[in-house]
C-alpha positions in Angstrom: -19.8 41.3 -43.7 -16.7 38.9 -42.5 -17.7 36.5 -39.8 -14.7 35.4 -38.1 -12.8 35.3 -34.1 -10.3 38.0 -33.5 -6.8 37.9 -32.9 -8.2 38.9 -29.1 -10.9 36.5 -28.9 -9.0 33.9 -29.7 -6.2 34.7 -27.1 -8.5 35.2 -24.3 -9.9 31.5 -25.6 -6.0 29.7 -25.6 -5.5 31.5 -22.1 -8.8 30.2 -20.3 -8.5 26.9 -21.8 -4.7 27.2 -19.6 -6.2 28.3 -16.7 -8.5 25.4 -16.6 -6.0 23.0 -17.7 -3.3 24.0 -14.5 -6.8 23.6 -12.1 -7.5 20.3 -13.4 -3.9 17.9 -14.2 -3.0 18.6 -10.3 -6.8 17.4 -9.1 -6.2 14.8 -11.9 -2.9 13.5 -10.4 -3.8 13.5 -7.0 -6.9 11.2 -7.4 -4.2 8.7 -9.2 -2.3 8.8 -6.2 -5.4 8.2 -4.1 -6.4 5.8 -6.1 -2.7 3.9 -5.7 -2.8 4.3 -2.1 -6.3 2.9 -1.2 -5.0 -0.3 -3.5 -2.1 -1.2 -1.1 -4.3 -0.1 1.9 -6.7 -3.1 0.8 -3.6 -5.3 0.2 -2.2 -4.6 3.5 -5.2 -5.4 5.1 -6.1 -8.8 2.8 -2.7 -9.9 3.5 -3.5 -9.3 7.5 -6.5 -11.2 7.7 -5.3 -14.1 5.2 -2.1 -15.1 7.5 -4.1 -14.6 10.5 -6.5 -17.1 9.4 -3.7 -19.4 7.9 -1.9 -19.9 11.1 -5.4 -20.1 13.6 -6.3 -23.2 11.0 -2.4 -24.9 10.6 -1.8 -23.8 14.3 1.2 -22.4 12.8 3.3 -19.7 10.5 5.2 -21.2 7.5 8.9 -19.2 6.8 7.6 -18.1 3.7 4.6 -15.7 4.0 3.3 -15.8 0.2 2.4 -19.4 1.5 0.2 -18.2 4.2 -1.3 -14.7 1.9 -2.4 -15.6 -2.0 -2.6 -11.4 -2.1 1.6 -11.7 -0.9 2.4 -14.1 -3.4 0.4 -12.1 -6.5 3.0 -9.2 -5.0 5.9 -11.5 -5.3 5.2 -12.5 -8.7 4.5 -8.9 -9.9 8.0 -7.7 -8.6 5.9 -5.9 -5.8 6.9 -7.5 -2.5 10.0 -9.4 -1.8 10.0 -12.5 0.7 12.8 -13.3 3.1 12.3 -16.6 4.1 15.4 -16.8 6.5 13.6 -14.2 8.8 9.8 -14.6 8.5 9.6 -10.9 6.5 8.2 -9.5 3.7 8.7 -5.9 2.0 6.4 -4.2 -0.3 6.5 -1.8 -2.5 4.2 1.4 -2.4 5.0 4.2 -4.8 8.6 4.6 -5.6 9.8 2.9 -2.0 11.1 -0.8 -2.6 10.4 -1.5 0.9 7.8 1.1 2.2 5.7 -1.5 4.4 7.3 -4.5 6.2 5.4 -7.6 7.1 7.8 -9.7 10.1 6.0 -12.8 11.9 7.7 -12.0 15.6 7.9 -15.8 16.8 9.3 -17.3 20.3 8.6 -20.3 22.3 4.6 -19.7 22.9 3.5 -17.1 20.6 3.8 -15.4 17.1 2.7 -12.1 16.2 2.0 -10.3 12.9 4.2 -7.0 13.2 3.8 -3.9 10.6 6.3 -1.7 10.0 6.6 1.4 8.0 10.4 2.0 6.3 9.0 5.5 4.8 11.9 8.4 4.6 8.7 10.7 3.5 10.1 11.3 0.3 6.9 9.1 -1.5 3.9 10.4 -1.3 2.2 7.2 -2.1 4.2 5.4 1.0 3.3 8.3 3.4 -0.5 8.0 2.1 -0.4 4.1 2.9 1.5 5.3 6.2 -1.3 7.6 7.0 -4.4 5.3 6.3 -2.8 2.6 8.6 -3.6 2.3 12.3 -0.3 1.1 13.7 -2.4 0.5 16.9 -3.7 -2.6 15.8 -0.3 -4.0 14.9 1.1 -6.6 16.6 -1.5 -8.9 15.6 -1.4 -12.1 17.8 -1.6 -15.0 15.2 -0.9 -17.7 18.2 -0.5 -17.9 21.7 -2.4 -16.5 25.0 -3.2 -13.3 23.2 -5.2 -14.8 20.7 -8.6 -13.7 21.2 -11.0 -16.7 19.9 
């Protein structure tokens, strides 16, 4: 007698195998997204803390903020963030948006302040996740001044 699958068996087989495969690729894609936004959230955040302690230690901000933030300037040299020097700003990239998240050191007489701001059309889903995880409350961040909680 002739052990072998069946024409049947074999198409039940291909079209299970598809049904698992169109579950899995979307929950597959969606944890690389994840995964790309909680990077940039910890970048964000690194960059935050390392130009606050820069200007509370040289008592003030620099023009260019990759000098103040070592996690800015790895950006910069990776073609991630762009640095304008001429107004204290820097834009970085998250997902397909060149300039999702903007970094601007507000400056005047007394004070500076860390601003965040969020350029996101919500056409990226990568931006909007980064967006999302962000709470804007927190922003300005007093980096000198009467503010500036010691």
């Amino acid at each position: 007698m002739n052990r072998a699958f069946t024409m049947i068996e074999l198409v039940f087989v291909i079209v299970i195998l598809g049904i698992l495969a169109s579950v899995a690729i979307p929950k597959l894609m969606a944890t690389r997204t994840d995964a790309e936004v909680s990077v940039r959230l910890g970048q964000i955040r690194a960059i935050s803390n390392e130009v606050s302690s820069y200007v509370f230690s040289q008592g003030k901000a620099e023009d260019n903020l990759s000098k103040m933030s070592n996690v800015l300037k790895e950006l910069e040299a990776g073609g991630i963030a762009v640095i304008d020097t001429d107004n204290k700003k820097a834009y970085i990239k998250a997902g397909d948006d060149n300039d999702c998240i903007e970094f601007d050191i507000v400056s005047s007489a007394n004070e500076e302040n860390l601003t965040l701001k969020f350029n996101d059309d919500g056409n990226d889903e990568i931006c909007t996740g980064v967006k999302n995880g962000i709470n804007i409350e927190n922003y300005p961040i007093p980096l000198r001044g009467r503010l500036v909680k010691y």
